[in-house]
BANU-204633 format. One record per residue (C-alpha): residue number from 1; x, z, y. Coordinates in steps of 0.5 Angstrom, whole numbers, always signed. Example, Ala and Ser with C-alpha at 12.3 -4.5 7.8 and 13.67 -1.06 7.14 Angstrom:
[node 1 [+25 +16 -9]]
[node 2 [+27 +14 -2]]
This chain:
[node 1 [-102 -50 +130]]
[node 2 [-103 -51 +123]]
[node 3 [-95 -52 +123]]
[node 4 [-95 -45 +125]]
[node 5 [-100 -43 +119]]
[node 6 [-97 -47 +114]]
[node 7 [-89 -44 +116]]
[node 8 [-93 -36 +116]]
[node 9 [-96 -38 +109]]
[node 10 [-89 -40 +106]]
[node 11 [-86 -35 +109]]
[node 12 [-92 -30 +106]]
[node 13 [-92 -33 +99]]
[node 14 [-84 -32 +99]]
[node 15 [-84 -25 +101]]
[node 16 [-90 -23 +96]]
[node 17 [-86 -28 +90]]
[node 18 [-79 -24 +92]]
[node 19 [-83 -18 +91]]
[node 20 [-86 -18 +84]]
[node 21 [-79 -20 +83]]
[node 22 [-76 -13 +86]]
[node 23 [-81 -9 +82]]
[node 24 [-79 -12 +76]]
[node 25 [-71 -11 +76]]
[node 26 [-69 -5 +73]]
[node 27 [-65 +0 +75]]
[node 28 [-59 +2 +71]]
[node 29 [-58 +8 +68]]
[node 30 [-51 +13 +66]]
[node 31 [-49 +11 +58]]
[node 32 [-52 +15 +55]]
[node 33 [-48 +19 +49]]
[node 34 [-49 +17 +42]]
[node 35 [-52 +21 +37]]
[node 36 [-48 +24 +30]]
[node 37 [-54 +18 +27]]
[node 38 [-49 +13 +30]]
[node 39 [-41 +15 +27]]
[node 40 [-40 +7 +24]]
[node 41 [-32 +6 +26]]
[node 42 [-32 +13 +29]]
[node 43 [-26 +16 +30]]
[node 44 [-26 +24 +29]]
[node 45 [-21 +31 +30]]
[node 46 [-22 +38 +30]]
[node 47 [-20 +45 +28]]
[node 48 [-24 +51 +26]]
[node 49 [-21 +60 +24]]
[node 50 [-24 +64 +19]]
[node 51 [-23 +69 +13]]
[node 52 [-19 +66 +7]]
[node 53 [-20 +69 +1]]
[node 54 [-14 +68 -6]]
[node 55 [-16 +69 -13]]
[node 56 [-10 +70 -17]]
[node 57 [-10 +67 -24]]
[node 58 [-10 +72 -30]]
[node 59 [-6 +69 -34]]
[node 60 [+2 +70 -35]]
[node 61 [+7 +65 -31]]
[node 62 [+14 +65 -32]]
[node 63 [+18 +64 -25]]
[node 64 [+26 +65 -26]]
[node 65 [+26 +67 -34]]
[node 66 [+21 +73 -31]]
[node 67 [+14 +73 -33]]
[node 68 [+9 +75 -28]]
[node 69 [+2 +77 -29]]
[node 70 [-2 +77 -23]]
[node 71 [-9 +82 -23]]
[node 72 [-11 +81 -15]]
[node 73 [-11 +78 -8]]
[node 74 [-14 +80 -2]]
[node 75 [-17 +77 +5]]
[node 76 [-13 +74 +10]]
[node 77 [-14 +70 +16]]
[node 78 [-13 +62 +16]]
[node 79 [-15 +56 +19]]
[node 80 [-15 +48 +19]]
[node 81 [-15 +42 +23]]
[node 82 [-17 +35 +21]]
[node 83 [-18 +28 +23]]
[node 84 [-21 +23 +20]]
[node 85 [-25 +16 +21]]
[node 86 [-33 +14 +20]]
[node 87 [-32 +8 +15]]
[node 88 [-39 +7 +15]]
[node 89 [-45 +12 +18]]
[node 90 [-46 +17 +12]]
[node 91 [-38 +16 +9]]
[node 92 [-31 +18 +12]]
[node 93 [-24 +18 +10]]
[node 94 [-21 +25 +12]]
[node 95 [-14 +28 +12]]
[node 96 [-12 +34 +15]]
[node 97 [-7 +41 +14]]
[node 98 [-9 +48 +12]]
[node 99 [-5 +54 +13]]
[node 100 [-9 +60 +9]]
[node 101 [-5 +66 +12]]
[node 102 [-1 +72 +8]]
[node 103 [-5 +75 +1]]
[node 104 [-3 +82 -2]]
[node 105 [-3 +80 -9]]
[node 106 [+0 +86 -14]]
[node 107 [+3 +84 -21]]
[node 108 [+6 +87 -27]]
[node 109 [+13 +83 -30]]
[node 110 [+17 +83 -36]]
[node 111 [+24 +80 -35]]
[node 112 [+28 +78 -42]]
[node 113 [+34 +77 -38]]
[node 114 [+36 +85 -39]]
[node 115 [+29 +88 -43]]
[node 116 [+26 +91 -35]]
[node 117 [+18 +92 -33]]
[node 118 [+14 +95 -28]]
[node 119 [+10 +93 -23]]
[node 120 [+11 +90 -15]]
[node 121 [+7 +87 -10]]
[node 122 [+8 +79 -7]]
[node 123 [+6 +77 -1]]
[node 124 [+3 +70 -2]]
[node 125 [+4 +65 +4]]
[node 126 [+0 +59 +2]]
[node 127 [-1 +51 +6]]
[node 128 [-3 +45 +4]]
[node 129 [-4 +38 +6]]
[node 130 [-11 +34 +4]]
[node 131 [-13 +27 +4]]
[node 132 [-21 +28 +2]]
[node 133 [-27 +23 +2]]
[node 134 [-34 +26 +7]]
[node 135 [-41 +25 +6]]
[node 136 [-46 +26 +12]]
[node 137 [-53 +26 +13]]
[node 138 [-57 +27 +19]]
[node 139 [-62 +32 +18]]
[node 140 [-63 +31 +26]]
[node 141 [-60 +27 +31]]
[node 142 [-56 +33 +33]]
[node 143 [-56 +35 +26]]
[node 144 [-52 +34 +20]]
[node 145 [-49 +36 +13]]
[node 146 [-44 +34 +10]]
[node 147 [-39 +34 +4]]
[node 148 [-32 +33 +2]]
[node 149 [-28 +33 -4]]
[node 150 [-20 +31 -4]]
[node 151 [-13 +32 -6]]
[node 152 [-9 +38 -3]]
[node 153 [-1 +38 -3]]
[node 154 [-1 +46 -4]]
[node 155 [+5 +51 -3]]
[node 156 [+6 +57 -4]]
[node 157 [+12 +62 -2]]
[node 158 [+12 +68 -5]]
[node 159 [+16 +74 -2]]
[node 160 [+17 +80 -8]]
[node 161 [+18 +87 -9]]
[node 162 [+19 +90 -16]]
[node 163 [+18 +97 -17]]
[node 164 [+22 +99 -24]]
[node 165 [+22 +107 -26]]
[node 166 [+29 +109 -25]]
[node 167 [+31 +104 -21]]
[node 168 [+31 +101 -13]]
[node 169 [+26 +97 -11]]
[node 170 [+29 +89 -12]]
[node 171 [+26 +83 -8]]
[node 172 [+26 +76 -9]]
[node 173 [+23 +71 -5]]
[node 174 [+21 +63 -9]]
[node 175 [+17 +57 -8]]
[node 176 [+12 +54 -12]]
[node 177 [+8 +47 -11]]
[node 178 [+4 +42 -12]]
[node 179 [-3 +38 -14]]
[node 180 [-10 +41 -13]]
[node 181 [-17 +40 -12]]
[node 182 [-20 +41 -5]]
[node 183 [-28 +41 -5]]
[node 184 [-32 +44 +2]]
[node 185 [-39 +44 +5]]
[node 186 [-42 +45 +11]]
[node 187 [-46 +43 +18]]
[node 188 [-45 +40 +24]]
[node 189 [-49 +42 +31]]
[node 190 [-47 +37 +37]]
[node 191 [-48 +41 +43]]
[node 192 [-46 +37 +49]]
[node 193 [-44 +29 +48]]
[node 194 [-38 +28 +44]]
[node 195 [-37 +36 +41]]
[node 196 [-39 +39 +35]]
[node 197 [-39 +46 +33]]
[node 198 [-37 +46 +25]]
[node 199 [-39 +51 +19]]
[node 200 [-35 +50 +13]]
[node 201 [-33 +53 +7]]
[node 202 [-27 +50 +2]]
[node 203 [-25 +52 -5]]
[node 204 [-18 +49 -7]]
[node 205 [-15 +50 -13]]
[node 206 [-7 +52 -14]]
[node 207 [-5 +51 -20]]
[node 208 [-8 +57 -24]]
[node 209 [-10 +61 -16]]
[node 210 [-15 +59 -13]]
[node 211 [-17 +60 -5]]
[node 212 [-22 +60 -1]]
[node 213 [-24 +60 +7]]
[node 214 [-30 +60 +11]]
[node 215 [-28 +57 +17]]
[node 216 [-31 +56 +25]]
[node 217 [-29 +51 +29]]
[node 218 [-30 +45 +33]]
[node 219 [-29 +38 +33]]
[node 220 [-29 +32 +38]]
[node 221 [-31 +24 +38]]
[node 222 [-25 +20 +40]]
[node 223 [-30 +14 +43]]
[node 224 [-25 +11 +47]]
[node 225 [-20 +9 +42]]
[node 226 [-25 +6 +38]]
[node 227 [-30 +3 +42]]
């Protein structure tokens, strides 16, 4: 009889010790997204549209022996896309590709070559390539601003018709590239794991033109390729 209490003693004693223990076992829960405030070693892409705006230098340039004056450009449609690495939480390196559409851009030249003037209008196809240092920070978890400062590889085409008076219209069409500044702002909102919605303005420099573009886009944490 006292056998048989001491075996049910035990017994109770282990079930209540196996118990305790049960409660103590946590129970895993789905991973949770990581914040904007953890971008360290984060690898990023992401595109964005919006209005593009060409301001033509007022200077004279020379293209060809002919000598272009520039007064105005007007809006056009452009957009972007990017990708870039988060070296540290609040630094990335950025590189990415432009294409600001098609401006209406009207001149008056002068050509030397056979003393003839008069007035046209160019269409200015301009795109570019950049390579840019980013600066984020977090206002919220969900949250942040940024800026970007870089150099942009820029092209621009122009497609050209001349007005003289007595004669018919002539067209030529000539490129022109090189070396700019590209600066940008902007915020960026997450609204669902690892997508963002962006906002950014840019000002870059193409020669003696400058071209800005208001852009909205998208962009996407590639976690799988860096974690």
């Amino acid at each position: 009889m006292k056998t048989t209490k001491w075996i049910l003693g035990a017994v109770g004693g282990l079930a209540s010790l196996t118990g305790v223990h049960a409660a103590e076992v946590a129970i895993p829960t789905q991973p949770q997204a990581e914040g904007v405030e953890n971008r360290n070693h984060l690898l990023y892409l992401g595109f964005g549209f919006g209005p593009t705006q060409l301001k033509t230098g007022g200077d004279t340039r020379s293209v060809e022996g002919i000598d272009f004056k520039y007064s105005a450009g007007n809006k056009n449609l452009g957009g972007e896309t990017h990708v870039g690495f988060w070296i540290s939480d609040n630094v990335a390196i950025e590189i990415g590709a432009r294409d600001y559409g098609k401006a209406k851009a009207p001149f008056s030249f002068n050509d030397p070559h056979d003393n003839t003037s008069g007035t046209g209008e160019a269409d200015v196809s301009m795109r570019g390539f950049n390579v840019s240092l980013v600066l984020g920070y977090d206002v919220t978890p969900k949250l942040q601003v940024f800026t970007r400062a870089g150099v942009l590889k820029w092209t621009e085409s122009f497609e050209s018709r001349f007005d003289m008076p007595g004669h018919a219209a002539m067209h030529r069409t000539y490129d022109q590239s090189g070396t700019g500044l590209s600066l940008g702002a902007g915020v960026s909102f997450r609204f669902k794991d690892y997508w963002h919605w962006q906002v950014q303005y840019e000002y870059d420099t193409f020669d003696v033109d400058q071209v800005s573009m208001l852009s909205i886009g998208l962009s996407y944490d590639l976690l799988g390729l860096t974690r």
